[in-house]
C-alpha positions in Angstrom: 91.2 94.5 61.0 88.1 97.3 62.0 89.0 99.1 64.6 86.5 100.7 67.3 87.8 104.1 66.7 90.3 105.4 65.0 92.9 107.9 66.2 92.4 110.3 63.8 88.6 110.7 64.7 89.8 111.3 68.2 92.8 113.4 67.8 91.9 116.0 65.7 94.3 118.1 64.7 93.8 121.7 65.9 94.1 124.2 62.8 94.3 127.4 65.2 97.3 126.1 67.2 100.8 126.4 65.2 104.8 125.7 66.7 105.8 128.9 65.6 103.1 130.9 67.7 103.8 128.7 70.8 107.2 129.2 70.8 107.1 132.8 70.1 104.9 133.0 73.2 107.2 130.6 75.2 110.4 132.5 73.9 111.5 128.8 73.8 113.3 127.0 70.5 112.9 124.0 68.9 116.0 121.3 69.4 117.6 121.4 66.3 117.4 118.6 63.6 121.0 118.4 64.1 120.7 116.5 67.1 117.9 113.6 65.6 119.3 110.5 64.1 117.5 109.3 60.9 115.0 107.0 62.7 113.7 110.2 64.4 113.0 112.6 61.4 111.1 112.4 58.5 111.0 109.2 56.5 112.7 109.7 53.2 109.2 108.8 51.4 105.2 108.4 52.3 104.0 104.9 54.2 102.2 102.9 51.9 101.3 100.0 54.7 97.1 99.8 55.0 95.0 98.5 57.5 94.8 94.3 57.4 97.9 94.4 56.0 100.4 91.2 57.5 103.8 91.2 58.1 106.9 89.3 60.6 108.4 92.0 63.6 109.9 91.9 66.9 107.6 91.4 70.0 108.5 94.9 72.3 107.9 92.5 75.3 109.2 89.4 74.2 112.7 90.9 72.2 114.3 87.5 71.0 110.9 86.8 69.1 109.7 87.3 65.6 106.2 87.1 65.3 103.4 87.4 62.7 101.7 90.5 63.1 98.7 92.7 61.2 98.7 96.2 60.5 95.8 96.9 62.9 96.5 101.3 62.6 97.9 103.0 59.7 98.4 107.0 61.3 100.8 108.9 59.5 103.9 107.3 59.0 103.0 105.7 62.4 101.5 101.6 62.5 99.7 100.1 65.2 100.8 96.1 65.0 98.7 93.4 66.3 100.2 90.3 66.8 98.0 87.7 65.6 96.4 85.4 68.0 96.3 87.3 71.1 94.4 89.8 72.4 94.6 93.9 71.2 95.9 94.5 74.9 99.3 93.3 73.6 99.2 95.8 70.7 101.8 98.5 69.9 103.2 101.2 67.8 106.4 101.6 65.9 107.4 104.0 63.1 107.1 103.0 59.2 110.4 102.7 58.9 111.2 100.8 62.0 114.3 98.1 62.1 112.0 95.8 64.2 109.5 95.1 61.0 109.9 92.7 58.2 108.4 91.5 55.5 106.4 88.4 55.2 109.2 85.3 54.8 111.9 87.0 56.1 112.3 84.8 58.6 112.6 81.8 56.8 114.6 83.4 54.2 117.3 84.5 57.2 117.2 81.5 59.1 114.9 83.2 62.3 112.6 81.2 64.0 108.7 82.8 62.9 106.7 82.4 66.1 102.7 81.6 64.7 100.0 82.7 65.7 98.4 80.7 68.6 97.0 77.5 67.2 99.1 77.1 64.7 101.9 74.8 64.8 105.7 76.4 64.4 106.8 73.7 61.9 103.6 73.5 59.7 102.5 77.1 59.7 103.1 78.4 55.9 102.5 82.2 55.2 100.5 81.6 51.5 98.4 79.2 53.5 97.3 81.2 56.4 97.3 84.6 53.9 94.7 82.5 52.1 92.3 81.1 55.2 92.8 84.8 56.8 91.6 86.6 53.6 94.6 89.0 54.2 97.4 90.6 51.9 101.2 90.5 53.3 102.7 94.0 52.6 105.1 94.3 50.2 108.3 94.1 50.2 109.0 97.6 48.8 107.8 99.3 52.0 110.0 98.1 54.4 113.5 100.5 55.1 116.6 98.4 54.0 119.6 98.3 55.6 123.1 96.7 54.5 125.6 97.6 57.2 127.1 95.1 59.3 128.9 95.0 62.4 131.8 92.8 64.5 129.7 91.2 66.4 128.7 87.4 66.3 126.5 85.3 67.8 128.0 83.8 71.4 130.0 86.4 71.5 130.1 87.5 75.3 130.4 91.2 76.8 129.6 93.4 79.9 126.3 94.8 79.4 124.2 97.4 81.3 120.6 95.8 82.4 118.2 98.3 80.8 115.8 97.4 83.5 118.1 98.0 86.4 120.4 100.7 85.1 123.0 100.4 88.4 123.7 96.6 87.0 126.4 95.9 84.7 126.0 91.9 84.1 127.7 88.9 82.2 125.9 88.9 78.9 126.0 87.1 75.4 125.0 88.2 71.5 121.7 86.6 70.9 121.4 87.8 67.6 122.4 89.3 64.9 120.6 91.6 62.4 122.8 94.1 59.7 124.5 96.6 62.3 122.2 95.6 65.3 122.6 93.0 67.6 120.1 91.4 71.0 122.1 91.8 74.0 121.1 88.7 76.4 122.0 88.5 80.0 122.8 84.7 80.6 120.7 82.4 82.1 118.3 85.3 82.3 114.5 85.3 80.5 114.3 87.1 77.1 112.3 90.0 79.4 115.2 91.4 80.2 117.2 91.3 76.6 117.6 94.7 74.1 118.5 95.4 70.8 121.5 98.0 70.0 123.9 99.4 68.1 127.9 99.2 68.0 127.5 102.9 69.6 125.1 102.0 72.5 126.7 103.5 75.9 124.9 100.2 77.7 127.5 97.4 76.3 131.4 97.4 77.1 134.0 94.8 76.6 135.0 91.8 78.6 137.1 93.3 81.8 135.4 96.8 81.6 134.0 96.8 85.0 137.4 95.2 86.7 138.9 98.5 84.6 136.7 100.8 86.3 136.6 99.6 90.2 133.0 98.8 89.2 130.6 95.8 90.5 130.4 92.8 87.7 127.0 90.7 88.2 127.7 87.0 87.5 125.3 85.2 85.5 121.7 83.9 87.6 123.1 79.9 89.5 126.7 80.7 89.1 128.5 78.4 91.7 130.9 81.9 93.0 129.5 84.8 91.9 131.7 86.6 94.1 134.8 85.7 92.7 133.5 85.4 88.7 136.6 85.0 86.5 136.0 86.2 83.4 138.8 83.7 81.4 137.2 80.5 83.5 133.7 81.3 82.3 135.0 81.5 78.5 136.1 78.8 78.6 133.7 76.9 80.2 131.6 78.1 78.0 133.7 77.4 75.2 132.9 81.1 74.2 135.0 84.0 73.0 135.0 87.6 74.5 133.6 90.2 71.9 137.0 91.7 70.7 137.4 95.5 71.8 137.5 97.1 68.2 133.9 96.1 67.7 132.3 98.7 70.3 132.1 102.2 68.8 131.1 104.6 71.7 128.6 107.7 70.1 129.5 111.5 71.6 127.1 112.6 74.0 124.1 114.3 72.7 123.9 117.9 72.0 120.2 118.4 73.8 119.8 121.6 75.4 117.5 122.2 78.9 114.2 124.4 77.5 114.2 123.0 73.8 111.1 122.0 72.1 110.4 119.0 70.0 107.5 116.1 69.5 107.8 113.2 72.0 105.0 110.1 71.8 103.1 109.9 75.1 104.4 107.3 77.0 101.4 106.4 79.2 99.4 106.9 75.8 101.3 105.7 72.8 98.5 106.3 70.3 99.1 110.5 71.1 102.1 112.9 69.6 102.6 115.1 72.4 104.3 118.9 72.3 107.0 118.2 75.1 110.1 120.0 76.7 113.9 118.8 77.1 113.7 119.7 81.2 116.6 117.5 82.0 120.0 116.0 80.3 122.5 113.1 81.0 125.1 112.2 78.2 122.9 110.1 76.6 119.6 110.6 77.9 116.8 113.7 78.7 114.0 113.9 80.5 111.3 114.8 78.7 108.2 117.0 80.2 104.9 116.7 78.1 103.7 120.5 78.3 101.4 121.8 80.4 101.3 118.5 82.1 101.7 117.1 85.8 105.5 116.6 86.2 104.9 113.4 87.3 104.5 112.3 83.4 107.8 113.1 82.7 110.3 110.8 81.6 113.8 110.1 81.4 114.2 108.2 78.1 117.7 107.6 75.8 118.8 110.6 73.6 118.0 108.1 70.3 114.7 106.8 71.4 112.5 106.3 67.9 109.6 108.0 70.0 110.8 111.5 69.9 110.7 113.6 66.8 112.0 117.3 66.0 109.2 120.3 65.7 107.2 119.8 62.7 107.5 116.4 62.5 103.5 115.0 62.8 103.0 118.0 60.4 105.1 116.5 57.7 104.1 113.1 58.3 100.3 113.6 58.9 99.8 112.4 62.1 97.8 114.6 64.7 99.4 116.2 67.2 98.4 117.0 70.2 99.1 120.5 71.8 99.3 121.6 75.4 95.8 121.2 77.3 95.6 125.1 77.8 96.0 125.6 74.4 92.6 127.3 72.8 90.6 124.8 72.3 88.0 124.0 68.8 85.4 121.5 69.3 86.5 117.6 68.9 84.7 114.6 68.9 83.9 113.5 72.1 83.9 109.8 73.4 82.7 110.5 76.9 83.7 112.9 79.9 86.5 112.3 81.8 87.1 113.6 85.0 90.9 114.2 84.4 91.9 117.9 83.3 93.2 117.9 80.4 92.0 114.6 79.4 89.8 114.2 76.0 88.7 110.4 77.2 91.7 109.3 74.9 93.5 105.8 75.1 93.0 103.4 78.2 95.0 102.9 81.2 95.3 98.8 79.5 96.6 99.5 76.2 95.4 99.5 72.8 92.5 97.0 73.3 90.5 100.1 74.3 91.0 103.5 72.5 88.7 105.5 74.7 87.6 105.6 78.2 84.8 107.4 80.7 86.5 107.3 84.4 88.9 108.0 86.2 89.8 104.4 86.5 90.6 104.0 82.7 92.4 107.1 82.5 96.3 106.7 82.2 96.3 110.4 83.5 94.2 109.7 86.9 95.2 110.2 90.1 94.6 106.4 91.1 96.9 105.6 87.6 99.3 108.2 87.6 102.1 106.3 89.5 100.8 103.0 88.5 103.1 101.0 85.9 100.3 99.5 83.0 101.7 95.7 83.9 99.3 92.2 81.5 100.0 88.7 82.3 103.0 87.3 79.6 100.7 86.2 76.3 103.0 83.3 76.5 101.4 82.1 79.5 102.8 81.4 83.0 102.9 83.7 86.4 105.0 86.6 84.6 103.7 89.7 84.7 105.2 92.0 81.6 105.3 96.1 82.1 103.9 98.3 79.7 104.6 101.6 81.2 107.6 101.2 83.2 109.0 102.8 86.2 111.6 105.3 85.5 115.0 104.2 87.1 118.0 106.5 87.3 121.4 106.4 88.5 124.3 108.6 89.2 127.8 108.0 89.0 129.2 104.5 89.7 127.0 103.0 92.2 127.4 99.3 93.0 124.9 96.8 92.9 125.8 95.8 96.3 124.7 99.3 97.7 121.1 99.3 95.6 122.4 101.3 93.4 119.1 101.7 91.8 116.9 104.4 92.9 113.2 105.2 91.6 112.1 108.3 90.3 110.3 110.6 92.3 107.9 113.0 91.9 107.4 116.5 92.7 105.8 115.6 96.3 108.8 113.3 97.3 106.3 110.2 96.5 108.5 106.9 95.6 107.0 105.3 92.9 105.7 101.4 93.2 107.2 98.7 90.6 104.3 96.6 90.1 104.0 93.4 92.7 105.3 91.3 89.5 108.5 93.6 88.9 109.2 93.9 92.2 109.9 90.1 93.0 112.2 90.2 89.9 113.9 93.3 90.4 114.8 91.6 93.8 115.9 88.5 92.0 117.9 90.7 90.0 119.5 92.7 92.4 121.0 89.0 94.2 118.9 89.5 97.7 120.4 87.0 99.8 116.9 85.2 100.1 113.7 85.3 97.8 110.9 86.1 100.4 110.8 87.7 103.8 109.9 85.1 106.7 109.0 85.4 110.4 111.4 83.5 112.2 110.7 82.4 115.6 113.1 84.6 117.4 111.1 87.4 115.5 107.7 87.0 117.4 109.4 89.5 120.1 109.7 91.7 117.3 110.6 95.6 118.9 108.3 97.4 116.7 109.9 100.8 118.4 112.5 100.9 116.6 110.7 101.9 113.3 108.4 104.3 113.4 104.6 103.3 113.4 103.8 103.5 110.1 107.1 101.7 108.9 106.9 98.8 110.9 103.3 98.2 110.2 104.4 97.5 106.8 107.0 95.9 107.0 105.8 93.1 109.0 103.0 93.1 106.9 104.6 93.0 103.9 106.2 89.5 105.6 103.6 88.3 106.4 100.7 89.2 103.1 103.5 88.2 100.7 104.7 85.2 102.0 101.1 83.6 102.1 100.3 85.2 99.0 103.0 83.5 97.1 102.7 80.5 99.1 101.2 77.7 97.0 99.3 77.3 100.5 98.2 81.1 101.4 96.0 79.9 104.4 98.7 77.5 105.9 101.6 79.9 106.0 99.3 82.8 106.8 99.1 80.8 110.3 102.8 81.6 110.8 102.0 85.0 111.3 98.8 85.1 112.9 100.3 86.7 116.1 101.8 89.7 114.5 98.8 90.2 112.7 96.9 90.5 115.8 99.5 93.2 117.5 99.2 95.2 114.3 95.7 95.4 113.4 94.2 94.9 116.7 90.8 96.3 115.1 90.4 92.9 113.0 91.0 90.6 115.5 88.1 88.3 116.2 85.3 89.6 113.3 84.6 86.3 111.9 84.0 86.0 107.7 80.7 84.9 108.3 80.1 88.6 110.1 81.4 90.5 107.4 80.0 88.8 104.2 76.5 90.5 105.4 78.5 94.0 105.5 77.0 96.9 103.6 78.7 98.7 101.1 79.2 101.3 103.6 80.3 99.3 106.4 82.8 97.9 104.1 83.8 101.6 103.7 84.0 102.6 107.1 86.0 99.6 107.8 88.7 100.4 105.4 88.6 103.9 106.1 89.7 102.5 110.1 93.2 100.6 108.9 95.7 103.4 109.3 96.7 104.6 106.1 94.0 103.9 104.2 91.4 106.7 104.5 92.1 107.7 101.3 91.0 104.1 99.9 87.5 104.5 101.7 85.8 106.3 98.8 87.4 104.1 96.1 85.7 100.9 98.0 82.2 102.9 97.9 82.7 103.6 94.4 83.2 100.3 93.2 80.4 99.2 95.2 81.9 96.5 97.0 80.0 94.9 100.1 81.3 92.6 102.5 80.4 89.3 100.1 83.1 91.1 97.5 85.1 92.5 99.8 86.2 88.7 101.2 86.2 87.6 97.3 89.5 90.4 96.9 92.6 88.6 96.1 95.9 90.4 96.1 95.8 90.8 92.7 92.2 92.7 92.5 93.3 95.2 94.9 96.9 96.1 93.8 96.4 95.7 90.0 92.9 96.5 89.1 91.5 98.9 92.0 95.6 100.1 91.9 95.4 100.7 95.2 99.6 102.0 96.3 100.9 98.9 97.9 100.9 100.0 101.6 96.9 100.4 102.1 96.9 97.1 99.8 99.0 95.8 102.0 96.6 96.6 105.4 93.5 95.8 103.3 94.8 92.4 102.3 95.8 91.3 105.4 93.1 92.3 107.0 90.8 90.0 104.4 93.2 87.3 105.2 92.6 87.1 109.0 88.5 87.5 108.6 88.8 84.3 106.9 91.6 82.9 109.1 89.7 84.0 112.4 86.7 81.8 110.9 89.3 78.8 110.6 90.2 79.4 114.0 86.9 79.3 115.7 86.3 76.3 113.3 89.0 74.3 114.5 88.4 75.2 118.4 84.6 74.0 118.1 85.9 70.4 116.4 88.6 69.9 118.9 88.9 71.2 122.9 91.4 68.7 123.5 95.0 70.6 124.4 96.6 68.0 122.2 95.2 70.0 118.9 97.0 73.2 120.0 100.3 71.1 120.6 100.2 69.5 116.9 99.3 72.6 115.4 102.0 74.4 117.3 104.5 70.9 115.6 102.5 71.4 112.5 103.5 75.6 112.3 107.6 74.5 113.4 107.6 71.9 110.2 106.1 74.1 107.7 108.8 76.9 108.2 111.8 74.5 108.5 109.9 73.1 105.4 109.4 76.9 103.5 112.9 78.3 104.7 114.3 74.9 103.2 112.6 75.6 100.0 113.5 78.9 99.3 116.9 78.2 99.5 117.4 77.8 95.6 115.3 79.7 92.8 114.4 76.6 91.1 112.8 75.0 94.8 110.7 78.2 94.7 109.6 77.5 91.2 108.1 74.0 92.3 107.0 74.8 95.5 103.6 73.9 94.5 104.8 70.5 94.0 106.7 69.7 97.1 104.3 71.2 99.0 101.5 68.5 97.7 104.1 65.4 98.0 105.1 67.1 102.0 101.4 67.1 102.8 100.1 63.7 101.0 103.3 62.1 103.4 101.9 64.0 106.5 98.6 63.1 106.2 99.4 59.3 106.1 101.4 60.0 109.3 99.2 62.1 111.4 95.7 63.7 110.0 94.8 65.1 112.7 98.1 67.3 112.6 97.4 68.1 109.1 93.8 69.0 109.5 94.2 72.5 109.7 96.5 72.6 106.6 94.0 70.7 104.3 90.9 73.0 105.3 92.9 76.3 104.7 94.2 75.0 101.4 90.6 73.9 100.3 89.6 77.3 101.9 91.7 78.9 99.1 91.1 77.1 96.2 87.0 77.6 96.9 88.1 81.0 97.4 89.6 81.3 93.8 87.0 79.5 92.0 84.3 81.9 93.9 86.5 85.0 92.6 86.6 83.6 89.1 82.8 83.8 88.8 81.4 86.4 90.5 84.1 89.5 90.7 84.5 91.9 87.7 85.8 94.8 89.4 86.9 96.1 86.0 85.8 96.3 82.2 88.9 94.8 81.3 89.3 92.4 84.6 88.9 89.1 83.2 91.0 89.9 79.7 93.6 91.4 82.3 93.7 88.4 84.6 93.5 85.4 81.7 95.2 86.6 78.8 93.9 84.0 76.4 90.1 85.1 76.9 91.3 89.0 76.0 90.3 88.2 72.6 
C-alpha cells in the first residue's frame, strides 16, 4: 500500500535535542524501566513486517472482531494496520509485538471467526486466494511475539466487571473469549463497543458478589425484568452459566510511577507521533500524562500498563522519531503547509490516518475549535453508531454509585466541561439507566418557570428538549411542532423570519445573525470563514454543525434550533394561507396531543425507539385514511425533511473529509 507521506519524512528526528540535556536542564528523571512491563520496552529483536504486508488482528473499535488487515506503515518497531476494505479513516497503530496481531490463518487454525474484507463473503473468503488476486504477501509467521501461558478463565464464564467507558459502573459481564492468558470482557446484552481485553491482573474485573462485598452499586444486564433487585444465583442459573471461580483473578500491586518523571508516551490526539511527556498525576493503577510543553488540556489519564507509553530512550532504540517539546531549538524539517497552531508542524489530521498532514486550523487535532472535541467516524459496519477515536477522559474517585452519576468528565485548566460527542452522549445515557431515553415537553411544561435557572441554563435546557427530540425523531418537522411555543419565548429574535427570507442572506448577514443568539458570538467568525450564506446555512443539519464545524454543543444547540423554526415559520404561514377555517387549528392542536401520547408511548422500551421509524409510517398511513386534513401538516414537514436531506447530500461539503466522514463506505 503507497502512502501519501510517510511519517518519517515528517517527523524528523532532531540530532541537536538529546534526553540527557533535557533532563539536566529540567532537573527531572526518567521513570525507571523498573516500572514498564515487557509490552512497553524494547522488543527483544528488530521488526521485520514491510509495507503491503497482510495479516488477521483485532479491530480497536470493534474488540470481539478479527479482521484481515495490511501493513499500511512500518515506523520503527511501530505498524500502522489498515483493515482491508474500508476506508484509511479506520486505520491505527499498534506495537510489533502487539497481542492483538496474528498471522495469516490463525483464525481458522484456532477456531475464530476471520471477518473479510467488504465484498467478500465470510464462508467463501480463502486467504491463498485473495493473497493471489491482491498481489500481496501475508507476513510470516516468525514475526509475530508468541505466547504460551494460559489462564482460569473460560468462555461463559460470568464476573463483575468495570465498564471502561463509564469508569463509576461495575456491570454483570461474561468471558467472550479466550486467547493464552488474555481474555474479552463482555457486558451482557451490551454491543461489542463497549467490550476489553485483559489480563488475570486487571484492577477492572472482580468476582461474582464483589460489589454486594463492598456496599457498591451492581448494574444488571441492558432489559433485565428487576434490575433493582438482580440476584446474582437466579441469573446463573437462568443462564445456565457458572460464576468465574475466585482463584482465577490475580490482582497486580499498584504501580510505582512517581509525579515529575519522564518517559515517551504516543500522542493521543495524534497517534502517528512519540511525544516527550511528564507523569503529572497518579492513581494505583493509572497516571495522567502531560505531553511537554503542551496545553494541559492534552493531557490524559490513561492505565499504568497502556502499550502506548515507553521509558526514555525508547524511539531511540527502536528507530522511530521522536518528537521533542515545541520550544525545544528547532533544525529545519520538511514542511507540509503552515498551521496556525503553535507548536504544530501541519502533522496528522483531526480525522485519523486517512490524512497525514493538514493546513488549518480545522484539521488540526491541536486547534482551538478541536482541542475538546472527541475524533468520533460513523461504525464501518454500518448503522447510526457513531465510534470514538479520541475519547473523553472520565475519572472517578472513591466508590461512587451509578445512581449518583458517579461519572464525572475531565476538566480543563479554565473549569471547561468537556462534550462527549452527540453519539456518546445518547449511549452514555443509555448506559447510566436514565429513567427515559429522550427529554419531552409535556403539556403541563408549556408554563415552564424559566426563573428558576439562570438565563443561560434554561435556554439550553429547553432547547436541548426540544433540538434533540426532533432531531432524533424519524419526523424532525412533526415533533419540532410540539415545541414551537418554547421556541418562540426563547429566541424571540427568530420568530417570524420566514426560510424563503433567509436563503437570499449574505454571508455576512448569516454572520451577524449568529453572532445575535446569546452565546454564540464566538461562532460568528467560524460561519464567515466557512463561507456559509443563507442558502447553506438552512442546508445545516445537526450533524454538520456539531461534528464537522465542531461547534460546543450549546451554540449548536441555539444555531440548530434557530434553522429549525426558519423552516417551521415557512410551514406555518404555508398552512395558514391553505386553510382560514378555525377547524385547522383545532385538528392540528388533536393532531400535536396524539403525536406525544404516540412518542411518550414509544419511548417506553429501547427496542420501540429502535423502530420508531417504522411505527411512525404504519401511525401515519392509518391517520391519513381517517382524517387527511388532520395529517396534512405532518406529511408536508416529513417531505420538508427528506427534500431537506437529499438537498444537503448534494450541495454541502463543509469539510475535505465531509462526505467520507458522513458515509463511511465512500471514504475509500
Amino acid at each position: 500500500m503507497k502512502n501519501k507521506v510517510s511519517s518519517t519524512q515528517v517527523s524528523v528526528r532532531r540530532r541537536s535535542w538529546s534526553w540527557q540535556n533535557y533532563l539536566n536542564l529540567q532537573r527531572a528523571e526518567a521513570a525507571p524501566l523498573s516500572l514498564f512491563t515487557q509490552a512497553q520496552c524494547v522488543p527483544s529483536r528488530r521488526t521485520g513486517f514491510k509495507v503491503g504486508m497482510k495479516l488477521e488482528g483485532v479491530d480497536p473499535l470493534h474488540p470481539s472482531m478479527f479482521c484481515v488487515l495490511t501493513a499500511a506503515e512500518v515506523v520503527g518497531c511501530r505498524l500502522r494496520l489498515h483493515i482491508d476494505g474500508y476506508s484509511e479513516c479506520y486505520d491505527f497503530w499498534v506495537n510489533a509485538d502487539s497481542a492483538d496481531i496474528r498471522p495469516a490463518g490463525w483464525c481458522h487454525d484456532n477456531n475464530h471467526k476471520l471477518h473479510p474484507p467488504k465484498g467478500h463473503s465470510e464462508t467463501e473468503f480463502d486467504w491463498q486466494l485473495y493473497l493471489q488476486s491482491t498481489g500481496s504477501q501475508a507476513a510470516p509467521p516468525t514475526l509475530f511475539t508468541s505466547r504460551t501461558a494460559g489462564c482460569e478463565f473460560s468462555v461463559g464464564m460470568k464476573l463483575e466487571a468495570v465498564d471502561r467507558k463509564n469508569p463509576a459502573l461495575v456491570c454483570v459481564a461474561s468471558v467472550a473469549d479466550v486467547i493464552d492468558d488474555r481474555f474479552l470482557v463482555h457486558f451482557d446484552n451490551w454491543d461489542d463497543t463497549y467490550d476489553y481485553w485483559c489480563d488475570s491482573s486487571s484492577p477492572y474485573i472482580h468476582p461474582v458478589g464483589w460489589c454486594e462485598e463492598q456496599g457498591r452499586p451492581l448494574t444488571a444486564p441492558q432489559g433485565h425484568p428487576n434490575p433493582e433487585n438482580f440476584l446474582w444465583d437466579q441469573y446463573l442459573q437462568e443462564t445456565g452459566s457458572t460464576a468465574a471461580p475466585s482463584s482465577a483473578f490475580n490482582l497486580r500491586a499498584p504501580h510505582g510511577f512517581l509525579v515529575n518523571q519522564k518517559l515517551e508516551a504516543v500522542d493521543r490526539r495524534n497517534p502517528m507521533l512519540i511525544r516527550v511527556a511528564t507523569v503529572t498525576d497518579t492513581e494505583d493503577y493509572r497516571v495522567k500524562v502531560h505531553y511537554d510543553s503542551w496545553s494541559q488540556q492534552f493531557d490524559v489519564w490513561c492505565d499504568s500498563d497502556l502499550c502506548d507509553l515507553h521509558p526514555v530512550g525508547w524511539c531511540q532504540r527502536t528507530g522511530h522519531p521522536l518528537e521533542p517539546p515545541p520550544d525545544s531549538p528547532p533544525l529545519s524539517t520538511p514542511s507540509q503547509g503552515v498551521c496556525p497552531t503553535a507548536g504544530c508542524k501541519g502533522v496528522g489530521h483531526i480525522k485519523g490516518a486517512k490524512y497525514t498532514g493538514h493546513h488549518s486550523a480545522f484539521g488540526c487535532p491541536y486547534s482551538d475549535i478541536n482541542m475538546r472535541k472527541e475524533v468520533v467516524l460513523p461504525d464501518r459496519l454500518g448503522g447510526e453508531r457513531v465510534i470514538t477515536l479520541v475519547p473523553v477522559t472520565l475519572h472517578h474517585h472513591g466508590n461512587q454509585s451509578a445512581s449518583s452519576r458517579g461519572v464525572q468528565v475531565k476538566t480543563e485548566a479554565r473549569g471547561e466541561t468537556l462534550l462527549l460527542p452527540l453519539g456518546k452522549r445518547r449511549r452514555l445515557t443509555d448506559r447510566l439507566s436514565q429513567p427515559t431515553k429522550f427529554l419531552r415537553v409535556k403539556q403541563e411544561e408549556e408554563g415552564l418557570n424559566l426563573r428558576a435557572l439562570g438565563p443561560e441554563s434554561s435556554l439550553q435546557a429547553i432547547l436541548h428538549q426540544s433540538v434533540f427530540l426532533s432531531a432524533m425523531s424519524a419526523q424532525p418537522g412533526r415533533d419540532l411542532s410540539l415545541c414551537w411555543e418554547q421556541h418562540r419565548k426563547l429566541l424571540p429574535g427568530v420568530a417570524g423570519v420566514h426560510a424563503d427570507t433567509v436563503q437570499h442572506w449574505s454571508i455576512q448577514q448569516v454572520s451577524e445573525f449568529v453572532e445575535s443568539l446569546p452565546g454564540c458570538e464566538e461562532q460568528a467568525k467560524q460561519f464567515r470563514d466557512e463561507q456559509i450564506d443563507g442558502r447553506a446555512f438552512l442546508l445545516l443539519t445537526q450533524r454538520d454543525i456539531v461534528r464537522i464545524m465542531s461547534i460546543k454543543l450549546g451554540p449548536a444547540l441555539k444555531i440548530y434550533n434557530s434553522i429549525l423554526m426558519f423552516k417551521h415559520t415557512e410551514d406555518r404561514s404555508q398552512s395558514h394561507a391553505q386553510d382560514r377555517s378555525q377547524s385547522h387549528t383545532q385538528n392540528r392542536s388533536q393532531s400535536h396531543a396524539e403525536d406525544k401520547d404516540q412518542s411518550h408511548t414509544e419511548d417506553k422500551s429501547q427496542s420501540q425507539v429502535e423502530n420508531r421509524s417504522q411505527s411512525h409510517a404504519q401511525d401515519r398511513s392509518q391517520s391519513q385514511a381517517e382524517d387527511r386534513n388532520q395529517s396534512h401538516t405532518q406529511d408536508r414537514s416529513q417531505s420538508h425533511a427528506q427534500d431537506r436531506s437529499q438537498s444537503q447530500t448534494e450541495n454541502i461539503q463543509t469539510d475535505t473529509c465531509t462526505q467520507d466522514l458522513a458515509n463511511p463506505e465512500s471514504c475509500d
